[in-house]
C-alpha positions as CSV (number, residue, x, y, z in Angstrom):
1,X,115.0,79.7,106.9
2,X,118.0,78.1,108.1
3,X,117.0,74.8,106.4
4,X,116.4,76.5,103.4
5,X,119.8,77.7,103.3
6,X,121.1,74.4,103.9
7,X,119.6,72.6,101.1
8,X,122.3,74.2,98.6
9,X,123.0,77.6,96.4
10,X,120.2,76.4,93.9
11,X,117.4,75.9,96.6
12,X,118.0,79.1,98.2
13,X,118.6,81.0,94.5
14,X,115.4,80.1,93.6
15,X,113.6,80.9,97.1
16,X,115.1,83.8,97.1
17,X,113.7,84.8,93.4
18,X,109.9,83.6,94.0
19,X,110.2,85.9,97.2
20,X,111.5,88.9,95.9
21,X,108.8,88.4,92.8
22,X,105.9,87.9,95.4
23,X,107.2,90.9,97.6
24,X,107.7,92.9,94.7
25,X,104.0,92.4,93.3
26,X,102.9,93.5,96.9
27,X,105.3,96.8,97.1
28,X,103.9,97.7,93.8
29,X,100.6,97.5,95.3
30,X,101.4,99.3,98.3
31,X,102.6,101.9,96.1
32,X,99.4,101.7,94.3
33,X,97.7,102.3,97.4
34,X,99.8,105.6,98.4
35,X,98.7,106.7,95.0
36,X,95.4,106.0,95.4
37,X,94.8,107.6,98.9
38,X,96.0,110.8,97.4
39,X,93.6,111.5,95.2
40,X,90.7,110.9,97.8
41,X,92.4,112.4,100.7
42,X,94.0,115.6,98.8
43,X,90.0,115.8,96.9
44,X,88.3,115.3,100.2
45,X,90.1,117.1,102.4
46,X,92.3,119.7,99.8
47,X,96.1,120.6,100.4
48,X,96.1,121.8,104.2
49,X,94.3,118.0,104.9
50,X,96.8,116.1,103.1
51,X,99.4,118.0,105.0
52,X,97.7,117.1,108.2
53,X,97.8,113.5,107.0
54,X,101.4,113.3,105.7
55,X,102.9,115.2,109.1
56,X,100.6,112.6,111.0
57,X,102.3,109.5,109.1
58,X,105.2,111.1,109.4
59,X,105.7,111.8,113.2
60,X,104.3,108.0,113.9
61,X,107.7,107.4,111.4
62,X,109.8,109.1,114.0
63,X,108.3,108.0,117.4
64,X,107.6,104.1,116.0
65,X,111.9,103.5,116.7
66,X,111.1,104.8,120.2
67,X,107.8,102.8,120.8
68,X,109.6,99.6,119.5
69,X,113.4,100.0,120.3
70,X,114.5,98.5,116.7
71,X,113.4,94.9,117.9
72,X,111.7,94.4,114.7
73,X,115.3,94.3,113.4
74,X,116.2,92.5,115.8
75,X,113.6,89.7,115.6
76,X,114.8,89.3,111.8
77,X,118.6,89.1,112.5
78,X,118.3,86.6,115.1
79,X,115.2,84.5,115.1
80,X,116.5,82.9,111.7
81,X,118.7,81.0,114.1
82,X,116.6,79.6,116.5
83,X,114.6,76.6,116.5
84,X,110.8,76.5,116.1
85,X,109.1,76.0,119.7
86,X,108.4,77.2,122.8
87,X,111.9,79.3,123.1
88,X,111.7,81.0,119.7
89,X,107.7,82.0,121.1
90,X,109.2,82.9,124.8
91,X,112.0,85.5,122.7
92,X,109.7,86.8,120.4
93,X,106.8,87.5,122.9
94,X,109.9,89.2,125.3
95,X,109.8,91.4,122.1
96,X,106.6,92.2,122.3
97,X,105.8,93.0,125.8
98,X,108.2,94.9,125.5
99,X,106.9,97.0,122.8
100,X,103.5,97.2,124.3
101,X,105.0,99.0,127.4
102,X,107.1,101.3,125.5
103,X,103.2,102.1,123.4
104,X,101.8,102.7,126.7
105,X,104.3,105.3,128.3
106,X,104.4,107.0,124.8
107,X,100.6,106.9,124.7
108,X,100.5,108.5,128.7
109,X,103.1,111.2,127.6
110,X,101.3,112.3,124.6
111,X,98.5,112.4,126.0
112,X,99.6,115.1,129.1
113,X,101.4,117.3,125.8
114,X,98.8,117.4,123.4
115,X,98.9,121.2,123.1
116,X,102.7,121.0,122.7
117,X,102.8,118.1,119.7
118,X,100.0,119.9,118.2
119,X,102.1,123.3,117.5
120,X,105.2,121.3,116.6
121,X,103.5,119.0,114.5
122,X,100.9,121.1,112.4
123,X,101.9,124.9,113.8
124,X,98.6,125.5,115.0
125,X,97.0,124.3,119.0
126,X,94.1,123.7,117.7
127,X,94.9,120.3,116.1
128,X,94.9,118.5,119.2
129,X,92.4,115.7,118.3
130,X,94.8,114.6,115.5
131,X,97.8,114.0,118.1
132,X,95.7,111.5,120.2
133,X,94.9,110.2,116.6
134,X,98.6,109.6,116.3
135,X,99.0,108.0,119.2
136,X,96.8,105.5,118.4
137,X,98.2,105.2,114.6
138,X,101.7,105.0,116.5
139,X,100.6,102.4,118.7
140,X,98.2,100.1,116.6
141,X,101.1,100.5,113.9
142,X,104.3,99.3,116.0
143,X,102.2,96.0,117.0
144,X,101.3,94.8,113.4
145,X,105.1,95.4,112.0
146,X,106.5,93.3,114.9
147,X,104.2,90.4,113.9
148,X,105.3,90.9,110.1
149,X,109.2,90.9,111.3
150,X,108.3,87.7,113.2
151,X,107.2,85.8,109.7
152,X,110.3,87.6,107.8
153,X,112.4,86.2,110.2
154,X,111.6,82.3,109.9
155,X,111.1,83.0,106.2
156,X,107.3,82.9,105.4
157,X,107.7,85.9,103.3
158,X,104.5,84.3,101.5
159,X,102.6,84.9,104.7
160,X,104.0,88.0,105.6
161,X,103.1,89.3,101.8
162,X,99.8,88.2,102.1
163,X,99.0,90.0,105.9
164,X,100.7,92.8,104.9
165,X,98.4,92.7,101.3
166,X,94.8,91.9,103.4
167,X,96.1,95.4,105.8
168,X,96.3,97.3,102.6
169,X,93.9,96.4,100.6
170,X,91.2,96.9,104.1
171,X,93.2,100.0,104.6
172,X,92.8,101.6,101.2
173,X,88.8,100.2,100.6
174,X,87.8,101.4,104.3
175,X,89.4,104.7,103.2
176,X,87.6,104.4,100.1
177,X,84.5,104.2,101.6
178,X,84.8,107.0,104.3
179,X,86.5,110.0,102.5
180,X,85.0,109.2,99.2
181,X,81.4,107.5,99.8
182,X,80.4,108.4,103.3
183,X,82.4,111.8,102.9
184,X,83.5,111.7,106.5
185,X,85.4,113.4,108.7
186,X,89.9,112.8,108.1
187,X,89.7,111.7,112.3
188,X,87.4,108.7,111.0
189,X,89.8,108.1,108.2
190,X,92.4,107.7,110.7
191,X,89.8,105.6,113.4
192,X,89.7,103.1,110.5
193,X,93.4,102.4,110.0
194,X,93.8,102.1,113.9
195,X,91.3,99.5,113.7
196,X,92.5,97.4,111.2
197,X,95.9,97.4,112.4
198,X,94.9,96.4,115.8
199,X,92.7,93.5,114.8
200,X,95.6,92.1,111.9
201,X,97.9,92.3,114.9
202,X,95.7,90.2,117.4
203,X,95.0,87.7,114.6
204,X,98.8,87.7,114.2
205,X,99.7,86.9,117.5
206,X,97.0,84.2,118.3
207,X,98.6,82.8,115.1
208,X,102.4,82.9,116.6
209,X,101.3,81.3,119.7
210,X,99.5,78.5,117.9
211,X,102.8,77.8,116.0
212,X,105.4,78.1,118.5
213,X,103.7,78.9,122.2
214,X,106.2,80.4,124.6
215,X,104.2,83.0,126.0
216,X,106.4,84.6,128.8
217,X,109.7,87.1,128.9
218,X,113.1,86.0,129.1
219,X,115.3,88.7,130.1
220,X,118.5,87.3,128.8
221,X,117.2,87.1,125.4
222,X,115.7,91.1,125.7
223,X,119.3,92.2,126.6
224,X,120.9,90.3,123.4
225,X,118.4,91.9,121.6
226,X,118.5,95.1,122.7
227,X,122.6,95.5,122.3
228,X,121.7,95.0,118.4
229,X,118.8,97.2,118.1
230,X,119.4,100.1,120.3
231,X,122.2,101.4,118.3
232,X,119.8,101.2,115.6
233,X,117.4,103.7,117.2
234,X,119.3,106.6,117.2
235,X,120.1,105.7,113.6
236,X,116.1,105.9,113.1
237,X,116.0,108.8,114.0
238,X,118.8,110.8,112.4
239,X,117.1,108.9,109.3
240,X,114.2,110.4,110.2
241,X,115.5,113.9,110.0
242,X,117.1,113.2,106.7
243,X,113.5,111.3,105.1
244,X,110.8,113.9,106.7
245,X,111.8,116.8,108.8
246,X,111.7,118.8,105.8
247,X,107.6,118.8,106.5
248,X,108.0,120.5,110.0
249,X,110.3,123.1,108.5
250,X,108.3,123.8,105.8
251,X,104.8,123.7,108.1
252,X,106.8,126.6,110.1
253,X,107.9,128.9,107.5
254,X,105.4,128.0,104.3
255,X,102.6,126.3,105.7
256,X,100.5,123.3,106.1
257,X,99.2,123.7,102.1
258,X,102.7,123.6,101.3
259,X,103.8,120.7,102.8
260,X,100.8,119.1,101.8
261,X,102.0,119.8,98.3
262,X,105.4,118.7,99.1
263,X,104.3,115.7,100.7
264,X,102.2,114.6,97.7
265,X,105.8,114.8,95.8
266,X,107.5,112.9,98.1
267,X,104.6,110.5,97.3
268,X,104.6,109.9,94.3
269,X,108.7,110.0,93.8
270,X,108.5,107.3,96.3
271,X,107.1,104.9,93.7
272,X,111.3,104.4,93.0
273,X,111.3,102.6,96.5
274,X,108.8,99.8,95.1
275,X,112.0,99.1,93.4
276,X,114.9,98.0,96.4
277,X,112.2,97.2,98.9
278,X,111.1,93.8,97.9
279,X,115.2,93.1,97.2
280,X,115.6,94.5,101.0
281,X,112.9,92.9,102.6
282,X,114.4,89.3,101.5
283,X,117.9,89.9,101.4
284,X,118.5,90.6,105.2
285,X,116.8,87.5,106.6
286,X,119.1,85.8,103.7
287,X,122.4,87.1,104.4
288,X,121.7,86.9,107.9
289,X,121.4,83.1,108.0
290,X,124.4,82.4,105.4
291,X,126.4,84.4,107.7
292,X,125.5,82.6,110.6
293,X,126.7,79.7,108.8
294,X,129.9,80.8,107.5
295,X,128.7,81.1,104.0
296,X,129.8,84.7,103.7
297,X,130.6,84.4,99.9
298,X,127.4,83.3,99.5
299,X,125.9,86.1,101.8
300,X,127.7,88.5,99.3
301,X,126.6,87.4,95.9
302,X,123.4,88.0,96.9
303,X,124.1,91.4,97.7
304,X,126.1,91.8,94.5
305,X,123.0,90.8,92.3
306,X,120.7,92.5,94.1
307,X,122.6,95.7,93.6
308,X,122.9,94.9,89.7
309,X,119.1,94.4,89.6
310,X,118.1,97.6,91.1
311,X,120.5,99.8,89.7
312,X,119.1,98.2,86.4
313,X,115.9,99.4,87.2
314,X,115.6,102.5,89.4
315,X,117.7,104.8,87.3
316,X,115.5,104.2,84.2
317,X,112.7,104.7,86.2
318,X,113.9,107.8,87.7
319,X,114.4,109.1,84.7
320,X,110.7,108.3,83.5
321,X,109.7,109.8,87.0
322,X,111.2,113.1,86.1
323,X,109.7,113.6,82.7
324,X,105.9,112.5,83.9
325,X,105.8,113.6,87.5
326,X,104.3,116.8,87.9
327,X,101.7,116.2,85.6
328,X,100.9,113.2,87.3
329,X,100.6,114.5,90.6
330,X,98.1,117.4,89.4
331,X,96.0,114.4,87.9
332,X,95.8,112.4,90.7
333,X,95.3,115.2,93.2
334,X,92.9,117.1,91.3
335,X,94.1,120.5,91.6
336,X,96.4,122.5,90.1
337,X,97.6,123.9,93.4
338,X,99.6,120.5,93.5
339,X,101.6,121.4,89.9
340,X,105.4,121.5,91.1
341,X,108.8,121.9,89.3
342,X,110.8,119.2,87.0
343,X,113.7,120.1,89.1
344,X,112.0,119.2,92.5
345,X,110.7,115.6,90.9
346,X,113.8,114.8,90.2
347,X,116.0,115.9,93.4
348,X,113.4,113.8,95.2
349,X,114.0,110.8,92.5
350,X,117.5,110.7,92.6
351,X,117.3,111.1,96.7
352,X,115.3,107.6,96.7
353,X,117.5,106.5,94.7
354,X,120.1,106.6,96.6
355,X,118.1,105.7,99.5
356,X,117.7,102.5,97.7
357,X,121.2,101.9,97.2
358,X,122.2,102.9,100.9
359,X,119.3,100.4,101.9
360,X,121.3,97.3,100.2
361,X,124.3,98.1,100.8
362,X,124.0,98.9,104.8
363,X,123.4,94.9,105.5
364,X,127.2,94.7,104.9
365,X,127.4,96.4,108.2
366,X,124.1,94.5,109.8
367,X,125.9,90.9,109.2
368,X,129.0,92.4,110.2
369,X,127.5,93.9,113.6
370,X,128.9,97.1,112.9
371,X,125.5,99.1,113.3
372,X,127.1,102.0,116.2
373,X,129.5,103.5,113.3
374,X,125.7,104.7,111.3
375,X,124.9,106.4,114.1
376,X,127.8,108.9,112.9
377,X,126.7,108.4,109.4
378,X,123.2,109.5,109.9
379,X,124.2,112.7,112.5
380,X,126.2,113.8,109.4
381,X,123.6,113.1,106.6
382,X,120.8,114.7,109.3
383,X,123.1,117.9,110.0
384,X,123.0,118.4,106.6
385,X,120.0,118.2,105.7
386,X,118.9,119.9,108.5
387,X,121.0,122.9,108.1
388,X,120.0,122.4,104.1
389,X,116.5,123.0,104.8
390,X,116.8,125.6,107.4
391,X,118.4,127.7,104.6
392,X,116.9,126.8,101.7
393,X,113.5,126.6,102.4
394,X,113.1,130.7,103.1
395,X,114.9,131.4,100.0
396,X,113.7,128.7,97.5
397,X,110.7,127.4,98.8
398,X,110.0,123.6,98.5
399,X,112.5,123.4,96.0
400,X,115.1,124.2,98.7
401,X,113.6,120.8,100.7
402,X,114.2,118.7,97.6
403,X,118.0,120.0,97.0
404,X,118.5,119.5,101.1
405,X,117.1,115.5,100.6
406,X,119.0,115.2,97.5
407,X,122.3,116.4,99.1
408,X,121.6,114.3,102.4
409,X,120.9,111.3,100.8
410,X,123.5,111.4,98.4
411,X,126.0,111.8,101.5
412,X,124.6,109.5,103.4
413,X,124.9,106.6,100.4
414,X,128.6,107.7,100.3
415,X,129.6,107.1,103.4
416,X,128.0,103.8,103.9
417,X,129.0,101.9,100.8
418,X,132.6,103.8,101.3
419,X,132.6,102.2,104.6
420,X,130.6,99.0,103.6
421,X,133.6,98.2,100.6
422,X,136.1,98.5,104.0
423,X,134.8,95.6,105.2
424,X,133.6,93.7,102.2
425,X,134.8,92.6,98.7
426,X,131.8,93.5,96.9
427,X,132.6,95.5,93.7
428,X,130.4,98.4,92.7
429,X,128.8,97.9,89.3
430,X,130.4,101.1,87.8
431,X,130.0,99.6,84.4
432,X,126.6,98.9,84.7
433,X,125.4,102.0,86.4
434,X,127.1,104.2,83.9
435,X,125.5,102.6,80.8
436,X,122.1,102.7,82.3
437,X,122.2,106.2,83.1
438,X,122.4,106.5,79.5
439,X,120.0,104.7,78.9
440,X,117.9,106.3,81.7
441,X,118.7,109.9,79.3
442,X,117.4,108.0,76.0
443,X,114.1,107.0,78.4
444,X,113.9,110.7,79.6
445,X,114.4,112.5,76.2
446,X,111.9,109.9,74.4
447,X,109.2,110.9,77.4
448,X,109.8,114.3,78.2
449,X,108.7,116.2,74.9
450,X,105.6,114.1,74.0
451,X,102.5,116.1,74.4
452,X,99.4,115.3,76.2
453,X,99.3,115.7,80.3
454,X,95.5,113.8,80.4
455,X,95.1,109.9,81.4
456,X,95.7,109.0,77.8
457,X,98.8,111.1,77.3
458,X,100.6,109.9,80.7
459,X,99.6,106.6,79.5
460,X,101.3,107.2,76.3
461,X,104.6,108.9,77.4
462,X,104.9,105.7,79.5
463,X,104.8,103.0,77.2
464,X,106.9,104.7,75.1
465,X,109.6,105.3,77.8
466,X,109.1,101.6,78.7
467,X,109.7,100.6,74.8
468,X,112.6,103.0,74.6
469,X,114.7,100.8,77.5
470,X,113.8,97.9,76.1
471,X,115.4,98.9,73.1
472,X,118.6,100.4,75.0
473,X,118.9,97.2,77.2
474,X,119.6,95.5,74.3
475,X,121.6,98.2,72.2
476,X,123.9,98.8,75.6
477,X,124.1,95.0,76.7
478,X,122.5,95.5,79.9
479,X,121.0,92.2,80.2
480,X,121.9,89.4,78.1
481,X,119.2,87.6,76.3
482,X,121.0,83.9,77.3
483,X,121.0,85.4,80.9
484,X,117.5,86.1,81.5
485,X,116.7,82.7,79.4
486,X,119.0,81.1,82.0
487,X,117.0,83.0,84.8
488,X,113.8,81.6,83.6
489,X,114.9,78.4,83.4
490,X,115.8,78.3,86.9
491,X,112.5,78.9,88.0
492,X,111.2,76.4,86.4
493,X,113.2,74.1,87.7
């Protein structure tokens, strides 16, 4: 990674394109996949089973910080910087054994409070099975996303794409094969993904030894670590509250079917993060090894075109989003029990997109090692949200859960780039933003009034949102046709 960086701007502009495009055909697959599980899970198993799926994914979301301590961050801000060999092996394997540990005490714990998890989880004892289910999803999960920081970190995004790409596409035919062929049970559903994770992870490993040895634990290394990542956890989980606790509320006073429903909205607006997350994924390891060289200028451009880029794609897309996502969701799902509100697509569209632009802009404050202040960030943006969906959700149903994300997220992306701009001269593209929001409208009022809510009519209203941006990028100068010639040419060269 280092030596990438070294080589010069040029060398490092176009690695960093190639790995954004490759990451960004995987994340629109992974999304693919999340789209494609719904149908067979919500099908198989109907709205109360996709609920007990989503709070499972969702509770391994907020116990996976605790199980791993942040050190996958860790591993990606720091292992840049060290030489391949035996020590870079010895400080990643420290990593993982101490991981594994943390897996096992969570795994004991759980264990001795199944009843406990199961009423907080689903509101119901009976549910038990899928807690130890969890466990193992919690555990089998935390292993293979250390491995995948470990090749993010010396830059073999290609390699990382293409595990992460084998694990979802064994995921989602395995899946395939048991709810929708075989017709099994969801606890074989969820044996399957345990599996695979577990055996991608072991794979992994013997692979990280082979390249750099170093089995062993250096506690030196563990405590460097750990003073980066463990202000980080306590972020994770006032993120958590903020991304998911709006299931448990809505388990407690609407139901599981509810938040099944919900959940499959949250699904499918999440299609907007396919958007920042291939940007994310390589821009950390970037910026972090520019900064370690004193390249911060550098560092920052990145960070300024990646924000350009995303803003020129999300907000159209939101917009889209809104006009074809309820109708979509009822397709997929199968069921008109899953039909929701234009008004809840869109809080939840606009949530991830600020989400998005919070994810970019909170590196600022990675490089800078100023991770403690989110802590104070996130215990706002939770409280919020928190109190949001305590009071909403009686009084407006799911709806009150999207307007409680929306505000949250919106707070939370405030405070951040306010804070980030402190520290940092990146300018905010207010120009930009502003004349794709209208072109996001043109997209919306082109989509929204077409008829037709089948296959063939979503297919429709989407080319024709795609054409009208196409035609606004051009009427509103969004992208000029000598810059994206330029582009072009740079990756050939």
């Amino acid at each position: 990674m280092a030596g990438d960086a070294r080589d010069g701007g040029g060398t490092t502009g176009r690695k960093f394109a190639f790995d954004v495009l490759g990451r960004a055909a995987f994340q629109a697959l992974s999304a693919s996949k999340g789209l494609v599980l719904l149908p067979f899970i919500a099908r198989s198993y109907g709205a109360t089973g996709y609920g007990i799926w989503s709070q499972i994914s969702i509770t391994a979301a907020l116990f996976g910080p605790l199980a791993s301590l942040r050190l996958n961050e860790a591993v990606v801000r720091y292992l840049s910087g060290i030489d391949p060999g035996p020590r870079r092996g010895r400080v990643f394997f420290s990593c993982a054994i101490v991981t594994w540990v943390l897996s096992a005490v969570l795994l004991l714990a759980g264990g001795l409070w199944v009843r406990g998890l199961s009423v907080g989880m689903f509101g119901d004892p009976t549910l038990g099975r899928y807690v130890l289910l969890l466990l193992g999803v919690l555990a089998s999960s935390v292993s293979f996303s250390l491995t995948m920081a470990y090749y993010r970190a010396i830059s073999r995004i290609t390699t990382s794409t293409v595990l992460s790409t084998i694990e979802m596409f064994a995921t989602l035919a395995a899946l395939i094969v048991v709810t929708g062929l075989l017709h099994g049970a969801l606890e074989h559903a969820l044996l399957v993904m345990i599996a695979i994770d577990l055996v991608l992870s072991v794979a992994c490993l013997l692979d990280i030894l082979r390249r750099d040895g170093g089995f062993g634990f250096s506690g030196s290394w563990v405590m460097k670590l750990l003073r980066y990542s463990l202000p980080l956890v306590p972020t994770a989980a006032l993120y958590w509250v903020v991304d998911s606790s709006d299931r448990f509320v809505i388990v407690h006073f609407l139901g599981l079917d509810q938040a099944g429903v919900y959940s499959a909205a949250y699904r499918v607006t999440q299609i907007i993060k396919i958007l920042v997350q291939p940007l994310s994924f390589v821009l950390l390891p970037v910026m972090a090894s520019l900064w370690e060289q004193r390249r911060e200028s550098e560092a920052l451009g990145y960070l300024s075109k990646s924000l350009h880029a995303y803003i020129l794609v999300a907000i159209p897309a939101v917009a889209g989003l809104t006009a074809i996502g309820s109708p979509l969701m009822v397709l997929l799902a199968g069921a008109s029990e899953f039909e929701v509100s234009t008004s809840l697509v869109a809080l939840l569209a606009v949530g991830e997109l600020f989400a998005g632009i919070y994810q970019l802009w909170v590196y600022v404050l990675y490089v800078k090692e100023r991770t403690p202040i989110l802590i104070a960030f996130f215990a706002a943006s939770a409280a919020l949200n928190l109190v949001g969906n305590l009071f909403l959700v009686p009084r407006l149903g799911i709806l009150g859960a999207a307007w409680a994300t929306f505000l949250a997220y919106g707070l939370q992306t405030a405070l951040v780039v306010s804070y980030a701009r402190r520290l940092v001269a990146v300018p905010f593209p207010v120009s930009v933003t502003m004349r794709t929001c209208a072109a996001g409208a043109l997209v919306y009022l082109s989509v929204a009034f077409l008829p037709g809510t089948g296959w063939t009519g979503i297919a429709l209203r989407g080319a024709v949102g795609v054409g009208s941006y196409a035609v606004s990028i051009l009427l509103l100068r969004l992208v000029r046709l000598r810059d994206l010639f330029r582009f072009v040419r740079r990756l050939q060269q």
